[in-house]
C-alpha positions in Angstrom: 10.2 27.0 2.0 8.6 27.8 -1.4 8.4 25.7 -3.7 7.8 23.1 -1.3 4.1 21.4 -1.9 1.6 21.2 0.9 -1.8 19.9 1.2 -4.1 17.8 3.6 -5.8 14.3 3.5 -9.3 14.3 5.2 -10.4 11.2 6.6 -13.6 10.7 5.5 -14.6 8.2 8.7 -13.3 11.1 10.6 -15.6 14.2 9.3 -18.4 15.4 12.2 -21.7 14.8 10.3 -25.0 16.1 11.8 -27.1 13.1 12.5 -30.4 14.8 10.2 -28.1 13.8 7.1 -27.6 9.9 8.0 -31.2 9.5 5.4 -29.1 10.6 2.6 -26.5 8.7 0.3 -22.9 8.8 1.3 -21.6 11.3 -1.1 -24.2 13.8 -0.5 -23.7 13.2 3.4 -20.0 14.1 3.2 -20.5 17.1 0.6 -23.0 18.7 3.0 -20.9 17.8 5.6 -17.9 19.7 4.2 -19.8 22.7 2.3 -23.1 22.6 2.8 -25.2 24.9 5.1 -24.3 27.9 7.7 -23.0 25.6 10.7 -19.2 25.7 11.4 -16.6 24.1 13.2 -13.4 25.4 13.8 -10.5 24.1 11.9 -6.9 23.9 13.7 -3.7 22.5 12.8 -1.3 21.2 15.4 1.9 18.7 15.8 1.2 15.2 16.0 3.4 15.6 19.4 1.0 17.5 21.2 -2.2 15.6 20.2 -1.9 14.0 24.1 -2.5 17.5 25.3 -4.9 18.9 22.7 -7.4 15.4 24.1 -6.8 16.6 27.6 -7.7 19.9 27.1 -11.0 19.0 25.8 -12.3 16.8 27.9 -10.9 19.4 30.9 -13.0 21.8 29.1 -15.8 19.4 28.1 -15.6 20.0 24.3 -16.0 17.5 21.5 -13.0 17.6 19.5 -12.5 15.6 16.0 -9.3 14.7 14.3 -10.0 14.7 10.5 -6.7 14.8 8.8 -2.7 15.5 8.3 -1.2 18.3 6.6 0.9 16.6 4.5 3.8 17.1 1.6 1.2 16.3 -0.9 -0.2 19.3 -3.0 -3.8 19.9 -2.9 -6.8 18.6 -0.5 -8.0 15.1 -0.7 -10.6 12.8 0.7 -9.0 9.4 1.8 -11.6 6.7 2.5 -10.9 3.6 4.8 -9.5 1.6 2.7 -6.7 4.6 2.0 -8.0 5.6 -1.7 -8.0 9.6 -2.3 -9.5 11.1 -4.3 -9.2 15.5 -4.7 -11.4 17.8 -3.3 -13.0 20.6 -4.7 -15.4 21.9 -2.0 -17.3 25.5 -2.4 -19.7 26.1 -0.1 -22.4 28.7 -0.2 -21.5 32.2 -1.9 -23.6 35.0 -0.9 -22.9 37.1 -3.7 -24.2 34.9 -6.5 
């Protein structure tokens, strides 16, 4: 409905992050991690309710899959760290026109 805020919390814990970055400090792990570079992973939203099948499916298929977050009624994208502090997110990655 409009008007109705969305967002997402991203667990922090949770975010794949290519073992070549463990060297570097936290923060600049996680930025890389989340806008840094030209690997992807694909993104997918689907109902807590069907996460049972969603696991299945992947191992069936043999593919690593990765919760990372909720979509939530919160406005905007956040970072939540283990001990359940947010904080926003502003993440740009790499522009090719610049």
């Amino acid at each position: 409905a409009a008007g109705v805020p969305l967002g997402a919390a991203l667990e922090r814990d949770a975010l794949p992050v290519a073992p070549e970055l463990d060297a570097l400090p936290e923060d600049r792990r996680i930025a890389l991690a989340l806008g840094g570079g030209d690997d992807y992973e694909l993104l997918f939203a689907a109902p807590a309710a069907s996460r049972p099948g969603i696991e299945r499916l992947g191992a069936t298929i043999g593919l690593t899959l990765a919760r990372i977050g909720r979509i939530d009624g919160e406005s905007g994208l956040r970072l939540v760290a283990r001990d359940g502090a947010a904080t926003p997110l502003d993440v740009r990655s790499f522009d090719h026109f610049r």
